[in-house]
C-alpha positions in Angstrom: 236.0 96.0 -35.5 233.6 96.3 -38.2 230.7 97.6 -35.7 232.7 100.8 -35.1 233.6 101.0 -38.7 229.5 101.1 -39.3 228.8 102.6 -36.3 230.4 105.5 -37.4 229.8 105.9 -40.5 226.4 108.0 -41.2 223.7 107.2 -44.4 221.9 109.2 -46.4 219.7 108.6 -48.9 218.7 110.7 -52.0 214.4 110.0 -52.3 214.0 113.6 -53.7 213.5 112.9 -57.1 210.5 114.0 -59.3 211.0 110.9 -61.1 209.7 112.5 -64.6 209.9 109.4 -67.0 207.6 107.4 -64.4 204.7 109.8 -64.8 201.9 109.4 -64.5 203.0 107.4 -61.7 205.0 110.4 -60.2 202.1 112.4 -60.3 201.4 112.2 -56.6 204.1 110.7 -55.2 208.3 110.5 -55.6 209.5 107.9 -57.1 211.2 106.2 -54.4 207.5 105.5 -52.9 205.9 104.2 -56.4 204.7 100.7 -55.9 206.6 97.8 -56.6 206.2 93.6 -56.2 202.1 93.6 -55.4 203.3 95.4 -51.6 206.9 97.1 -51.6 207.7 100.3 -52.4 210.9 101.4 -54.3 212.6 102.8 -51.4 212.4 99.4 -49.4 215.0 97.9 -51.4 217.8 100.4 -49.9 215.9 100.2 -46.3 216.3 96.6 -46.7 219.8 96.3 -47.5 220.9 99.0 -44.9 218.8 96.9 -42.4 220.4 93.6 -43.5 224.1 95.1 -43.6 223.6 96.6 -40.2 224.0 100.4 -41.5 221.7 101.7 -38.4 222.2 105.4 -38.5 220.7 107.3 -41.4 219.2 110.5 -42.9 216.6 110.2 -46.1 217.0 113.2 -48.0 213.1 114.2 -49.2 211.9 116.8 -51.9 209.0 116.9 -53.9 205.4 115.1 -53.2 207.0 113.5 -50.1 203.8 112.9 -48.0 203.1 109.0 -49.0 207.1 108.2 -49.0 207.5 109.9 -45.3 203.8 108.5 -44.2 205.2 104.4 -45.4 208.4 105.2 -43.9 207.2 106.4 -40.7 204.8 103.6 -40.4 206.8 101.0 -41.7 210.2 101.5 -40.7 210.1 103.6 -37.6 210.3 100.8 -35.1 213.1 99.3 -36.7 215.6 102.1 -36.9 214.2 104.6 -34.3 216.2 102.9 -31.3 218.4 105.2 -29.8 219.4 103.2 -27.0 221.0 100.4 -29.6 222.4 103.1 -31.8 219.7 103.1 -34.6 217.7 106.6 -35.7 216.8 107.4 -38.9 215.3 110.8 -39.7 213.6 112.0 -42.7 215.1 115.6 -43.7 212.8 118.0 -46.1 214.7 120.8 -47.4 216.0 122.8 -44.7 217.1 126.1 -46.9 220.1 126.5 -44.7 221.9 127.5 -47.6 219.7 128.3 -50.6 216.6 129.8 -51.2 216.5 127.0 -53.8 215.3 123.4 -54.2 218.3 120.7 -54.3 220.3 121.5 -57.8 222.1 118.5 -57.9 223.2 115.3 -55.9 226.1 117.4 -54.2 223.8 120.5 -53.9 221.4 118.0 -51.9 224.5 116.8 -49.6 225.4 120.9 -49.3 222.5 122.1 -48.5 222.4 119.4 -45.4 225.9 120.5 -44.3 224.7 121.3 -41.2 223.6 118.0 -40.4 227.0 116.6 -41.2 228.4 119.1 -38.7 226.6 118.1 -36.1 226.7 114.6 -36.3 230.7 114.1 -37.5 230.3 111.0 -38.9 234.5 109.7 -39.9 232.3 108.9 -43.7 229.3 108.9 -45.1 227.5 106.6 -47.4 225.9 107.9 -50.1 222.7 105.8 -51.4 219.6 106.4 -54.2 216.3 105.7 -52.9 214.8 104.6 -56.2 217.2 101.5 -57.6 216.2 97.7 -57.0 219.0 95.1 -56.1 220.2 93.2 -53.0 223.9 94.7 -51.8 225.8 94.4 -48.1 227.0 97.8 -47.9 229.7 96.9 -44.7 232.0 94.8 -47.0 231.8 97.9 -49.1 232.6 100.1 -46.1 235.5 97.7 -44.7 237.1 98.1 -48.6 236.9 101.6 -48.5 238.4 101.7 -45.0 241.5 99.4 -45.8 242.5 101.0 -48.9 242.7 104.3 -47.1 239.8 105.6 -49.9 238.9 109.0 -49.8 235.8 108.1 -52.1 234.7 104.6 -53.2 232.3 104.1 -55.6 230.1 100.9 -56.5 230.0 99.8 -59.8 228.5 96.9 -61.5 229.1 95.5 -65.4 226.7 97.1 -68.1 226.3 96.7 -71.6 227.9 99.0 -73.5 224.5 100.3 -75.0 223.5 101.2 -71.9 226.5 103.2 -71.0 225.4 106.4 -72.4 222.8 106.0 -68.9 225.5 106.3 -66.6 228.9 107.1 -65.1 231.6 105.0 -66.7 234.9 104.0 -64.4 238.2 103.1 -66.0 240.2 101.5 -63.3 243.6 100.0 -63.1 244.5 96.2 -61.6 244.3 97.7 -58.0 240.9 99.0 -58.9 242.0 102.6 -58.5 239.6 104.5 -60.7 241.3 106.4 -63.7 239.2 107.6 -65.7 235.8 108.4 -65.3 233.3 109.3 -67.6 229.3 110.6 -67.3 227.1 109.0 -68.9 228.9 109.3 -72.6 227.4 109.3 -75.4 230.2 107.7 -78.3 233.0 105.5 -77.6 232.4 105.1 -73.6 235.2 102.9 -72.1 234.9 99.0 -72.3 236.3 96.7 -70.0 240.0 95.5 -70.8 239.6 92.2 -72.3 235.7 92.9 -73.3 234.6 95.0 -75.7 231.1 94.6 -75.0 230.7 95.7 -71.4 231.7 98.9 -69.2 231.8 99.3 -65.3 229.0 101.5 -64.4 228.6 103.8 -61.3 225.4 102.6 -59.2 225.1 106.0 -57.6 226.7 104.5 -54.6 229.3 106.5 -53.0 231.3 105.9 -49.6 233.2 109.3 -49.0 235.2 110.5 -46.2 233.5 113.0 -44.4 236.0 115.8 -44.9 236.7 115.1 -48.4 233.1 114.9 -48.9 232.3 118.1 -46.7 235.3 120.1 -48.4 234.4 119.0 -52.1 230.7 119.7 -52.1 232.0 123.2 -50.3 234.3 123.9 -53.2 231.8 123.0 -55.6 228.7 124.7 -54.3 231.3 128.3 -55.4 231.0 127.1 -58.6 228.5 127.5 -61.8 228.3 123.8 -62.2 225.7 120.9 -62.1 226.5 120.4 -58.7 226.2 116.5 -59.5 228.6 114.0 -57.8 228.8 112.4 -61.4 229.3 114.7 -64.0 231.7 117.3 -61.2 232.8 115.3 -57.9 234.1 112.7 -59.3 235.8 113.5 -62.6 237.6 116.3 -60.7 238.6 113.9 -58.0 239.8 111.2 -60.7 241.9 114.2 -62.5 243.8 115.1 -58.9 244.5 111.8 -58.5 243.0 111.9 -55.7 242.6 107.9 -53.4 239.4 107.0 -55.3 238.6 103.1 -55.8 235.7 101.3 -57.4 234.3 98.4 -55.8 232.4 95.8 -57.5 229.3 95.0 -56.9 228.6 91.5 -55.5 224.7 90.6 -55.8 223.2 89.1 -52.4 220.0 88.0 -54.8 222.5 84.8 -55.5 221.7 84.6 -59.3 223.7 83.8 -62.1 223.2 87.5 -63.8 223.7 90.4 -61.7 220.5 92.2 -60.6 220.2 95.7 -60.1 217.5 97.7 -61.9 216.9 101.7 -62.3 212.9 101.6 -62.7 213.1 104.9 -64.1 210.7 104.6 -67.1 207.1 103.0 -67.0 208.6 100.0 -69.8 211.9 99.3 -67.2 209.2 99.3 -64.6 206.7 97.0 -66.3 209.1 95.1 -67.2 211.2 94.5 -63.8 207.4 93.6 -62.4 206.3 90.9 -64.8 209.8 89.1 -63.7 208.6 88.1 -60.5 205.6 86.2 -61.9 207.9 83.6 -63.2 208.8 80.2 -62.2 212.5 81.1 -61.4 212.4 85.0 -61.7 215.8 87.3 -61.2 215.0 88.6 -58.7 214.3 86.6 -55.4 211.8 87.5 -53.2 211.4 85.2 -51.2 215.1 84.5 -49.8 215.3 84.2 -46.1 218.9 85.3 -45.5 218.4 88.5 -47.3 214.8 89.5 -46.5 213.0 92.6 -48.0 211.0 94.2 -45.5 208.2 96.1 -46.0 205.2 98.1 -44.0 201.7 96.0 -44.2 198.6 96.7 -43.3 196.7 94.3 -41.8 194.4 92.7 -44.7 193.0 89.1 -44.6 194.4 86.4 -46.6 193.6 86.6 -50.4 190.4 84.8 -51.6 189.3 83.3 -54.7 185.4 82.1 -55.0 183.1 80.7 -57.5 183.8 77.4 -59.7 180.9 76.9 -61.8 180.1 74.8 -64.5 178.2 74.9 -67.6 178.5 77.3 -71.0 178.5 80.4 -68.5 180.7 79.1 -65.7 182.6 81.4 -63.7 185.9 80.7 -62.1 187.7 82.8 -59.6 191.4 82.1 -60.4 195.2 83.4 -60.4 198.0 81.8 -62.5 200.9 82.6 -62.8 200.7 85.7 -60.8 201.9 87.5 -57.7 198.4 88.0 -55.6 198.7 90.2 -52.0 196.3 90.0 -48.8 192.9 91.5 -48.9 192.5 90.8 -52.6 189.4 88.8 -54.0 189.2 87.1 -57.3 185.2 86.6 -57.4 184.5 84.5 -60.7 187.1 86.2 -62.8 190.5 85.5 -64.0 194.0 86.7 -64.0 197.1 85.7 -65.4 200.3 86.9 -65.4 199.7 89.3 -63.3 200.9 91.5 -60.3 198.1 92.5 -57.6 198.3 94.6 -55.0 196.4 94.8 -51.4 192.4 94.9 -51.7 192.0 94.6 -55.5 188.6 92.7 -56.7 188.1 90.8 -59.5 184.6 90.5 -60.3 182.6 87.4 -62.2 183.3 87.1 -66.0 186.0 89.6 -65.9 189.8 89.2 -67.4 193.1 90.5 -66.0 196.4 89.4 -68.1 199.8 90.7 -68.0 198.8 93.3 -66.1 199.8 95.3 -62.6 197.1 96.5 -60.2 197.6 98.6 -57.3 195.8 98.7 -53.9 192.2 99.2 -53.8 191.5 98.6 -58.3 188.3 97.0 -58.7 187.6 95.3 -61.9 184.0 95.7 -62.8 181.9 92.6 -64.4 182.7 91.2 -68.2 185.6 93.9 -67.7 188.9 93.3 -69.9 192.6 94.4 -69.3 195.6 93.7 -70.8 199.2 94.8 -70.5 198.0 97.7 -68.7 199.1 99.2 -65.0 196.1 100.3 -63.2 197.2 102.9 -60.8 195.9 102.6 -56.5 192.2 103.3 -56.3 190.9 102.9 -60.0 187.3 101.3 -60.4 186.7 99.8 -63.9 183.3 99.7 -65.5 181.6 96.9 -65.9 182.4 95.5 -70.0 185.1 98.0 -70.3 188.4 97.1 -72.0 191.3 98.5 -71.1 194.9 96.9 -73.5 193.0 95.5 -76.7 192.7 99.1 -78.6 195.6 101.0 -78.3 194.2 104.0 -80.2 191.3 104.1 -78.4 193.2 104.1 -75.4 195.8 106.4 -76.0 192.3 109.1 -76.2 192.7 108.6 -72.1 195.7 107.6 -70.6 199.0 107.0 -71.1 200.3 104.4 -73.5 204.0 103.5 -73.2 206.2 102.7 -77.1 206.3 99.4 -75.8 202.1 99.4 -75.6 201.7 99.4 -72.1 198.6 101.3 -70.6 198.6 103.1 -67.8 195.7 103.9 -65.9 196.4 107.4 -63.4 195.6 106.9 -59.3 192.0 107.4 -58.5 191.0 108.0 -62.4 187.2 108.3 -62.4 186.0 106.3 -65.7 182.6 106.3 -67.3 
């Protein structure tokens, strides 16, 4: 049955990343917590979809600036997973220095230096996941694949571009799907799909191993002066033994005619991935009631907008086109286009366009922003314009090559 198939497999999930090309939004916290969709985090996405494919028992690997991803987990997702008596626990795991004096090297020096944990649990496999990609996936039919075909690893892998492959692992498989040829993120003349010269299959970082392949590979490999990366050691050497190792393709549970699954990894991808959901028919489907994405919330009142006036200085508190969350107040200003968080104010006269706010931004009087990401906790001045002089700005914050501000958590501005 496929509840003892799941049932015995274990989860972990990789949420240890500094997430480097994110900063300044990494600053204070990993990127698997950064905010996402007005009141999701990264990480919810993979919570979600384990949730949803009933993948109940799990670890989430931490590392660095972990206190607001293990504070939203804890509060958010505690009471779903933490019931033993039903067979769902999920623990967060720091670095335990079992094995190292060292912080996690690699993915498979992550996995090996929580080799204790697969000891003690004995798990017949283990799924693999990243805590910091956005996309809609049932990970059991992946699970049932990998279990039919005898797999000792199975990898997901979705098409790409072939401009993009130099990003990512690149799979050469055969009519069975058998994986071939595999090759990290190359950098001329990656592999294309037989029959289409314009796409690869891509890794997605999402791995279904066998528990003692896994265990004895990540064994053999710690011994060695490598990367200690699943991508550019694990599986090539695996490939080259001709060892059972399948890709599966990814089928999207979003429903959409293009495939959706997004590494948010630099502040434009980010930007970008948010201003989809402010559109009539975005990508990515948030509001789809057979795969929902659960989050934790606060409890904020509804979202309010107030004023209407009329005349040559008439305010208007309003919201178009835009994504607007509880506990936010539009007082006389306006915003379009737009992604706003939990208890943001708009104040009278102000204007907020193409633009992401996080919890708790205020927006002073006759203020201006444009294009910009204002990080949780920011009050603008009143008049202040924030999107409309990139020089100017680039004196203060960070400005992206695509021109988007960015506006550091709790930045005190004069």
């Amino acid at each position: 049955m496929l509840k003892d198939v799941l049932d015995d497999t274990l989860v972990i999930i990789m949420a240890g990343g500094q997430g480097e090309r994110l900063y300044p939004l990494t600053r204070d916290r990993a990127k698997p917590a950064v905010p996402f969709g007005g009141i999701y985090r990264i990480i919810d996405f993979t919570l979600s979809n384990c949730l949803n494919s009933g993948c109940m028992r799990m670890y989430v690997l931490t590392q660095y600036k972990s206190f607001s991803l293990e504070r939203h987990i804890t509060l958010g997702w505690n009471s779903v997973f933490n019931l033993p008596e039903l067979g769902r626990r999920l623990n967060i795991l720091p670095p335990q220095m079992r094995t190292s004096t060292s912080w996690y090297l690699g993915t498979a020096d992550a996995i090996y230096q929580n080799i204790y944990t697969l000891e003690r649990e004995r798990p017949a496999r283990v799924l693999l996941l990243a805590g910091d990609h956005i996309y809609k996936m049932d990970y059991s039919e992946m699970i049932r694949r990998h279990v039919e075909r005898e797999a000792a690893l199975t990898v997901a892998c979705v098409e790409v571009e072939k401009d993009r492959a130099n990003q990512l692992g690149i799979a050469v498989v055969d009519k069975e799907n058998k994986i071939i040829g595999f090759q990290e993120k190359p950098r001329e003349n990656p592999a294309t799909i037989p029959g289409d010269p314009n796409h690869c299959l891509a890794s997605m970082g999402i791995y279904v191993f066998n528990t003692d392949e896994l265990v004895r590979r990540i064994s053999q490999d710690a011994r060695r002066d490598t990367a200690h990366d699943f991508g550019k050691n694990i599986i090539p050497e695996m490939v080259e033994q001709d060892c059972a190792v399948y890709a599966h393709p990814f089928k999207d549970e979003n429903k959409k005619e293009t495939k959706y699954w997004r590494d948010v990894g630099t502040i434009d991808s980010y930007y970008e991935a948010n201003m989809d959901l402010i559109e009539v028919n975005p990508l990515f489907n948030l509001y789809d009631r057979d795969w929902p994405i659960r989050t934790y919330r606060e409890q904020f009142p509804p979202a309010k907008f107030v004023f209407s006036d009329t005349g040559p200085n008439a305010r208007r508190g309003q919201a178009v086109d835009s994504v607007v969350a509880a506990g936010t107040i539009v007082s006389g200003g306006t915003v379009e286009k737009s992604v706003l968080s939990p208890q943001v104010r708009v104040n009278s006269y102000s204007y907020v366009g193409e633009s992401i706010l996080m919890e708790g931004v205020n927006i002073g009087r006759h203020a201006k922003v444009r294009r910009a990401i204002i990080d949780k906790g920011v009050r603008i001045p009143e008049g202040t314009t924030i999107g409309y002089d990139l020089d100017a700005d680039r004196q203060r914050f960070t400005v992206t090559a695509n021109g988007i501000v960015v506006v550091p958590k709790e930045m005190a501005l004069e």
